[in-house]
C-alpha positions as a Markdown table, in Angstrom:
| # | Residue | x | y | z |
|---|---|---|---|---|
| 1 | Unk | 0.0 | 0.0 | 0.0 |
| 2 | Unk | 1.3 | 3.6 | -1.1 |
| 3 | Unk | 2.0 | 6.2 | 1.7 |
| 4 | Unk | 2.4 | 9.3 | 0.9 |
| 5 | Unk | 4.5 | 11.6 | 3.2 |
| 6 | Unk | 4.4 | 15.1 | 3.3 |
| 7 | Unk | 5.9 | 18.4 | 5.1 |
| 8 | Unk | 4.3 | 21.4 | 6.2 |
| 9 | Unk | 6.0 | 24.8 | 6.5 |
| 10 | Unk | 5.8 | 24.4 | 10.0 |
| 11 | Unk | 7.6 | 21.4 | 9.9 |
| 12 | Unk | 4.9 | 19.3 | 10.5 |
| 13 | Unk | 4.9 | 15.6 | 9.2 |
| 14 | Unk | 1.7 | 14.4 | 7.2 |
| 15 | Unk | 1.1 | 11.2 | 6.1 |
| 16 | Unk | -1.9 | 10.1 | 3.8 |
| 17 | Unk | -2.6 | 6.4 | 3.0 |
| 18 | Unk | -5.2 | 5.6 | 0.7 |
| 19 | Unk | -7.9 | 3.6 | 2.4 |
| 20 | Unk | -8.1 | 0.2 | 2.9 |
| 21 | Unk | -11.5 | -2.0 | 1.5 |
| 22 | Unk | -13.5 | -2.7 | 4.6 |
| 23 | Unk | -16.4 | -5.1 | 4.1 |
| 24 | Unk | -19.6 | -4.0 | 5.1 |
| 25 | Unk | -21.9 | -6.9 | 6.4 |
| 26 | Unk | -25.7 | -5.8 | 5.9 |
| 27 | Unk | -28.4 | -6.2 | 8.7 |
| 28 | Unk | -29.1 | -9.2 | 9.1 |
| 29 | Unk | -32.5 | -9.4 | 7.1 |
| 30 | Unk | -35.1 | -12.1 | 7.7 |
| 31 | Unk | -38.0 | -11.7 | 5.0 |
| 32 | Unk | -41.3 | -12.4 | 6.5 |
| 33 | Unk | -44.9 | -14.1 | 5.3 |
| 34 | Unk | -47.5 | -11.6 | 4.3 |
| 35 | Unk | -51.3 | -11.8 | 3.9 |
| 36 | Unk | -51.1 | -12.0 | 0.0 |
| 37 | Unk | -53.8 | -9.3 | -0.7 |
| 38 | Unk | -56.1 | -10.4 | -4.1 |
| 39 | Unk | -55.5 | -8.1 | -7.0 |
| 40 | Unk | -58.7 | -5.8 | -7.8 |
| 41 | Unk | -61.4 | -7.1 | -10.1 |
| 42 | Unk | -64.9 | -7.0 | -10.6 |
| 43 | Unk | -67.8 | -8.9 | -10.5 |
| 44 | Unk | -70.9 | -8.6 | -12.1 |
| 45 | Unk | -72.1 | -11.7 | -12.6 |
| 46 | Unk | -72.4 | -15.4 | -11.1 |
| 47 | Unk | -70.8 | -16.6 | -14.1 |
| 48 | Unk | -67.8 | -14.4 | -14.2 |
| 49 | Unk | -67.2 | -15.4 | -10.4 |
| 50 | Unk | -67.5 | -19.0 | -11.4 |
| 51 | Unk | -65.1 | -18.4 | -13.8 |
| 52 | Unk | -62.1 | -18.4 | -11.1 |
| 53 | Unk | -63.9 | -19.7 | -7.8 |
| 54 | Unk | -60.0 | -20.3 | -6.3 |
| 55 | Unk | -56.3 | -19.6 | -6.5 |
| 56 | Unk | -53.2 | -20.1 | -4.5 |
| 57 | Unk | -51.3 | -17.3 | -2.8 |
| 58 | Unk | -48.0 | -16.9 | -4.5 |
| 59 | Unk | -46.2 | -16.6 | -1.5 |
| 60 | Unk | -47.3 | -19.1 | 0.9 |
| 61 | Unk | -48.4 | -22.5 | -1.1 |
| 62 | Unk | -50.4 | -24.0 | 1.9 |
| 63 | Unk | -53.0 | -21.2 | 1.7 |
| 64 | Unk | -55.7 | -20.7 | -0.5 |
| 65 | Unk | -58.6 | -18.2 | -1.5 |
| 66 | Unk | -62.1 | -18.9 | -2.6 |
| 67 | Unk | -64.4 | -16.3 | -3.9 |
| 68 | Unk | -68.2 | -16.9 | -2.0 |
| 69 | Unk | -71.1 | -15.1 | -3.5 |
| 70 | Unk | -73.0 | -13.2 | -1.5 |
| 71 | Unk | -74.7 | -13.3 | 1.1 |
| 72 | Unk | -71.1 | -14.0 | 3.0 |
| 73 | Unk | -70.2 | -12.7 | 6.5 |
| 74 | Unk | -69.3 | -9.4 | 5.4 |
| 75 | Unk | -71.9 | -8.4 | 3.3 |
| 76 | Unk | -75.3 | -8.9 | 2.3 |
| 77 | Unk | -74.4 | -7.7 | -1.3 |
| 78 | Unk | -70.8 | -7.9 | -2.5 |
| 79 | Unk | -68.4 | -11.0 | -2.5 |
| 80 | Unk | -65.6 | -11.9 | -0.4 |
| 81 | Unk | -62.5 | -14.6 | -0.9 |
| 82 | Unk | -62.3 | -17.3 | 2.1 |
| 83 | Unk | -59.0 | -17.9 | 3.5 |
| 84 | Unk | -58.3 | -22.0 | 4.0 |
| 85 | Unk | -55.9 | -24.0 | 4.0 |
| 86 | Unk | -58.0 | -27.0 | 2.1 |
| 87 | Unk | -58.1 | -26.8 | -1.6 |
| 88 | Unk | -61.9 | -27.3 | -2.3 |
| 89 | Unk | -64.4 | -25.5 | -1.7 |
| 90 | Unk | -64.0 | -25.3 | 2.0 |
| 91 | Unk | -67.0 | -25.7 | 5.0 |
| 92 | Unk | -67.7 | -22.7 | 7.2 |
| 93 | Unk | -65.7 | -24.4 | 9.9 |
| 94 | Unk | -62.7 | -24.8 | 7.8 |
| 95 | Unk | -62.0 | -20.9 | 7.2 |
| 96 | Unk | -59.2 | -18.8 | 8.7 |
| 97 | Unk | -61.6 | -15.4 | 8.0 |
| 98 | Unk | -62.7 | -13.4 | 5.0 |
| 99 | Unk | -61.4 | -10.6 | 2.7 |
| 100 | Unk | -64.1 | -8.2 | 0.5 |
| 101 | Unk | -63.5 | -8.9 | -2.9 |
| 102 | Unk | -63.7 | -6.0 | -5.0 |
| 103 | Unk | -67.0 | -5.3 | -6.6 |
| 104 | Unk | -68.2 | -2.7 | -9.0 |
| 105 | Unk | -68.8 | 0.8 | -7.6 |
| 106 | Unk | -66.6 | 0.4 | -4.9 |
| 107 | Unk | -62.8 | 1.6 | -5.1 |
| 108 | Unk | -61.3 | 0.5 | -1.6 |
| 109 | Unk | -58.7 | -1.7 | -1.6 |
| 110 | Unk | -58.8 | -4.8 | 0.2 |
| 111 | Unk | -55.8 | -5.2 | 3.0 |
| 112 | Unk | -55.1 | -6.6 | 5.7 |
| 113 | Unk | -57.6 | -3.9 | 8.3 |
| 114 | Unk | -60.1 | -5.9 | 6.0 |
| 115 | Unk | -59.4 | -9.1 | 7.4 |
| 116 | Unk | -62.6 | -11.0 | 9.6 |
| 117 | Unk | -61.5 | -13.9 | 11.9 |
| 118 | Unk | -63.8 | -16.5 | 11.6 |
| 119 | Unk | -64.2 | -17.8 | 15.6 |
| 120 | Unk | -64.6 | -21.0 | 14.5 |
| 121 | Unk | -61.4 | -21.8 | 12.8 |
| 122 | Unk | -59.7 | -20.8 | 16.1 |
| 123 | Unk | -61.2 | -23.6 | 18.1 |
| 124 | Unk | -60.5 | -26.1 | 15.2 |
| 125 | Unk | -56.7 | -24.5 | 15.2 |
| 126 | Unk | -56.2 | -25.5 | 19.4 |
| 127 | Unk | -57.9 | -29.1 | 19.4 |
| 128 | Unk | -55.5 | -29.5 | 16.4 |
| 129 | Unk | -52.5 | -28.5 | 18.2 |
| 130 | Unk | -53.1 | -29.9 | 21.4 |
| 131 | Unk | -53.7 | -33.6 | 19.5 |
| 132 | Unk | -50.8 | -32.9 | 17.7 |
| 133 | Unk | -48.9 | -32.4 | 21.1 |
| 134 | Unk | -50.3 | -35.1 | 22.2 |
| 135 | Unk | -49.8 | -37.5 | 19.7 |
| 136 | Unk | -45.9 | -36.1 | 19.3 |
| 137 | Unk | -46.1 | -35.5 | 15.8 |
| 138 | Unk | -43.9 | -32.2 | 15.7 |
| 139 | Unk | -40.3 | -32.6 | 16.0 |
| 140 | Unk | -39.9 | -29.0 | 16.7 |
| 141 | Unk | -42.0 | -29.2 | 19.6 |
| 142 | Unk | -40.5 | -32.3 | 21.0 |
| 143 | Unk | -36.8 | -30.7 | 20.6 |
| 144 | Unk | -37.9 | -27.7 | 22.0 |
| 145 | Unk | -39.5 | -29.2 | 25.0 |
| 146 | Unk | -36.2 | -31.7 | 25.4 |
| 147 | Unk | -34.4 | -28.4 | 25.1 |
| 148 | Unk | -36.3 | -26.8 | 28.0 |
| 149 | Unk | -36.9 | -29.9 | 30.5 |
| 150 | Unk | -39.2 | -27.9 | 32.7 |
| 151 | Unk | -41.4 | -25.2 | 33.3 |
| 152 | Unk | -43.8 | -23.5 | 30.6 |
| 153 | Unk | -43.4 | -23.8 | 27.0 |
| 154 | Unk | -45.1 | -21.7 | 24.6 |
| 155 | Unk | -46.2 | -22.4 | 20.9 |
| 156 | Unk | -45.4 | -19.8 | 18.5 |
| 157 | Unk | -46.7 | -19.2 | 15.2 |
| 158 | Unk | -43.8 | -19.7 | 12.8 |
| 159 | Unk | -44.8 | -16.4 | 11.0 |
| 160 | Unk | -43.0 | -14.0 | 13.5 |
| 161 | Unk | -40.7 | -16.4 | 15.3 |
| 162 | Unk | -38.6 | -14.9 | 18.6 |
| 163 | Unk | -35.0 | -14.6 | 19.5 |
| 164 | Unk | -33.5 | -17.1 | 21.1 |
| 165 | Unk | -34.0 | -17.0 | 24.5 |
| 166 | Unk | -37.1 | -13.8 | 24.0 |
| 167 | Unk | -40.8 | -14.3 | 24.4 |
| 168 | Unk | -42.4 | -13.6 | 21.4 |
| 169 | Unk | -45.5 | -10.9 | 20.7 |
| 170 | Unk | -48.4 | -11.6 | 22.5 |
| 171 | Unk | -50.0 | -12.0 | 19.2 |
| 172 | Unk | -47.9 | -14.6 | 17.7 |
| 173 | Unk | -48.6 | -16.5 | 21.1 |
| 174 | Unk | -50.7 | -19.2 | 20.1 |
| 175 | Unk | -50.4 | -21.8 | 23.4 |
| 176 | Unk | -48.6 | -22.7 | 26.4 |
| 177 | Unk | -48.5 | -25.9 | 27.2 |
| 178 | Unk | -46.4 | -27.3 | 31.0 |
| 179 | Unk | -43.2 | -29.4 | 30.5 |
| 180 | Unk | -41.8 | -31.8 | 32.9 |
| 181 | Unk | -39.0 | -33.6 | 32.4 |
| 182 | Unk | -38.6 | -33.4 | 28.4 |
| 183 | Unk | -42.3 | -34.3 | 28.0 |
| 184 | Unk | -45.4 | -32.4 | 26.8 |
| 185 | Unk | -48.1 | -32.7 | 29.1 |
| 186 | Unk | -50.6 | -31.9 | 26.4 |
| 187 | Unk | -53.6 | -32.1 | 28.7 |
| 188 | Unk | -51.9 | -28.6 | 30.3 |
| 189 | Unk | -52.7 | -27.0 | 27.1 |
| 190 | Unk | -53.8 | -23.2 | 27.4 |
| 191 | Unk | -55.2 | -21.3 | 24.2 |
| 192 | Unk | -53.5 | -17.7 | 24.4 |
| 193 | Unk | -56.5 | -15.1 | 24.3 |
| 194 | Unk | -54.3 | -12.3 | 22.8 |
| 195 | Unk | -53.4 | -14.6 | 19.9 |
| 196 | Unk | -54.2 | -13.3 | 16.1 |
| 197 | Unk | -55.0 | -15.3 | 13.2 |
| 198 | Unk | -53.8 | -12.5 | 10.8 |
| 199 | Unk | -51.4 | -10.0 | 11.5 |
| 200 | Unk | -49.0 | -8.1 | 9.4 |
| 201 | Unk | -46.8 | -11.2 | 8.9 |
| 202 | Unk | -49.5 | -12.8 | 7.3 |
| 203 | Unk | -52.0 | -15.9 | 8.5 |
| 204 | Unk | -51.0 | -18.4 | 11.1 |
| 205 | Unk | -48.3 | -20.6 | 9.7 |
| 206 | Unk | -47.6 | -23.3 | 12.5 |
| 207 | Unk | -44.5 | -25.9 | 12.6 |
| 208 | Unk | -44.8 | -28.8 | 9.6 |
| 209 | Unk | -46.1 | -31.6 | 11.9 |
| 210 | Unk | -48.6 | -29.1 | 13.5 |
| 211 | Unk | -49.5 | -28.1 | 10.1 |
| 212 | Unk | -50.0 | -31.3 | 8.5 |
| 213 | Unk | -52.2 | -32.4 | 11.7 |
| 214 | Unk | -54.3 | -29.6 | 11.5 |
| 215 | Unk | -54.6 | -30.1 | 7.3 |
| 216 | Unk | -55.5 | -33.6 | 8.0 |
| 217 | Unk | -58.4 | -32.0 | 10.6 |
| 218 | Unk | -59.9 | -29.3 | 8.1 |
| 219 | Unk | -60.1 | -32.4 | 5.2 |
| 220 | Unk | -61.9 | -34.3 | 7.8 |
| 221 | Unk | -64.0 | -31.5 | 8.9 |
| 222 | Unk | -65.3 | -31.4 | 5.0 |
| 223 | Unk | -65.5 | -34.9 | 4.7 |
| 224 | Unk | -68.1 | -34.8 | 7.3 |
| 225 | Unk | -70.1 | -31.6 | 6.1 |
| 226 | Unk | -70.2 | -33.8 | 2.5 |
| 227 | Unk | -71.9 | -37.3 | 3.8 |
| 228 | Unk | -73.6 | -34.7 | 6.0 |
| 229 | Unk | -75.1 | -33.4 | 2.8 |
């Protein structure tokens, strides 16, 4: 590396060396789920509804919207898209909540503030989790409960995940459950009050063997509505 060395007429020595490349680590940056909001479209008609009843959301594959004519929860008059995680055309019970679809005459935007829980889902979401605890079907439960040996464990939603060590928001709180000695003691289970389905991380988005249990609960729950009739 050059130095350059100079003298000032006071007799001052000056030195000047170019500087040296220093790399720059970014923040850490952890990109997060978000409610996928529908794009705008109108609808005038049963048939052009029918036309697209369902679609995926691009950014989380487990999670799917379904235009229902009205009358839906929302309104008497306009449309809406149900959240669910099942593919068909889901049962009431089945339902994470509701988004207005856009209809003609009406130039709002649907976001998140749009978002309706439907009450339901949420006590199909804890019997899920609690049988999954039960039944041990979540590695990262088990490893976590293992990790802490006793005392009281909470389940967070995998959309907003906590420091090590850190309690999470009370809104990504979806559980505690007591621990003793490595074990879940599943029939401890507490449903956390403050918890949200929808926040602005997006829908709850739980652990894959939590997930899959509560999957294999919303297909039965429309298995049942269908021989139901």
């Amino acid at each position: 590396m050059q130095i350059i060395s100079a003298t000032t007429k006071f007799g001052l020595a000056l030195r000047w060396r170019p500087p040296s490349r220093t790399l720059i680590i970014p923040p850490l940056y952890r990109p997060r789920p978000i409610l996928y909001v529908p794009s705008r479209r109108r609808f005038n008609s049963t048939s052009d509804s029918e036309s697209s009843p369902s679609f995926t959301d691009p950014n989380r594959p487990d999670l799917h919207y379904h235009l229902v004519n009205p009358p839906t929860p929302l309104s008497k008059d306009a449309p809406a898209f149900a959240l669910s995680f099942v593919v068909e055309s889901p049962s009431r019970s089945t339902v994470l909540g509701w988004l207005p679809a856009a209809t003609t005459g009406n130039d709002h935007e649907a976001g998140l503030n749009d978002f309706v829980e439907n009450p339901e889902f949420r006590t199909l979401l804890h019997q899920a989790i609690q049988d999954g605890l039960r039944e041990k079907v979540d590695d990262v439960q088990i490893g976590g409960a293992i990790q802490l040996g006793n005392g009281w464990m909470h389940i967070h939603d995998e959309r907003n995940v906590p420091a090590l060590g850190r309690i999470g928001d009370p809104d990504d709180i979806i559980a505690t459950v007591l621990v003793e000695d490595g074990e879940i003691r599943a029939e401890t289970y507490q449903a956390m009050p403050s918890y949200r389905i929808c926040t602005s991380d997006g829908p709850t988005q739980l652990t894959p063997g939590l997930a899959q249990k509560l999957k294999t609960m919303l297909h039965g729950q429309g298995r049942a509505k269908s021989e139901r009739g």
